[in-house]
N, C-alpha and C positions, 0 to 999 in steps of 0.2 A: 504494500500500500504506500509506505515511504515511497520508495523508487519513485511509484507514477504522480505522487504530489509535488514531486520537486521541480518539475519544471511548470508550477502554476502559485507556487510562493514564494512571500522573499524571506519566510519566517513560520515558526510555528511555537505554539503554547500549548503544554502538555500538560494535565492536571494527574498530579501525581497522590493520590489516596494512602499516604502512607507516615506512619511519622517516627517510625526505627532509622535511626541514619543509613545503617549498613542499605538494608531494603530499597529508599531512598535512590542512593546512588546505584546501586542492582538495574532498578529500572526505570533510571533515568538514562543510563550509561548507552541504550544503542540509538537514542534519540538524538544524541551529543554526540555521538560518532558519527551518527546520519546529517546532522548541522555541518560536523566539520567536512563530509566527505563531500557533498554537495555545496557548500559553502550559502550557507542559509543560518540565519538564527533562529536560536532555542531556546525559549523559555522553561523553564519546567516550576510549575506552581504546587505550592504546599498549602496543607490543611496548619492552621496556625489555634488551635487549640484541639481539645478530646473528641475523638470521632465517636459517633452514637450508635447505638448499636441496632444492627441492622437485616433487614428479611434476606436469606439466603435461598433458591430457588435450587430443587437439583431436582432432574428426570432421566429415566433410564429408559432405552427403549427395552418393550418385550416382545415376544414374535406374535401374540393374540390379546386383546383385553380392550379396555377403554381404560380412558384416561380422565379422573374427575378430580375436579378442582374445589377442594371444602375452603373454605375461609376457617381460619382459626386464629382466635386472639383480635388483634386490630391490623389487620394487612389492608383495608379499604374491600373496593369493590372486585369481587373474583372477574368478572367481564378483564379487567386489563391485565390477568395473566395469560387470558385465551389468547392473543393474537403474536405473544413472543414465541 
């Protein structure tokens, strides 16, 4: 995806969700190498206080069944996990 953006910016800003330094720099590092290799700037933007804890989605495929989506707790409206 890098590749094919770089000849249509002069720049990019990457929000980086992470607040462990090591992490941080992990993966920001091929962003920055993609800036330097194309010769483009790089922002990479931090979260600047405690991240909230938050809905994690995971599906497996199976070879037969349906797939139903219960709401549980406060996740909002089940309609806006149908169409991910």
């Amino acid at each position: 995806m890098l590749e094919r953006l770089s000849p249509l910016v002069n720049s990019l800003t990457v929000m980086n969700y992470r607040t462990d330094p090591w992490q941080i720099q992990e993966q920001a590092l091929p962003f920055l190498v993609w800036g330097q290799h194309y010769e483009k700037g790089v922002c990479i933007a931090l979260e600047i206080g405690p991240i909230a804890e938050e809905t994690r989605l995971r599906f497996h495929r199976t070879r037969q069944g349906e797939l139903w989506a219960v709401p549980i707790g406060h996740q909002g409206p089940i309609d806006s996990y149908a169409s991910r």
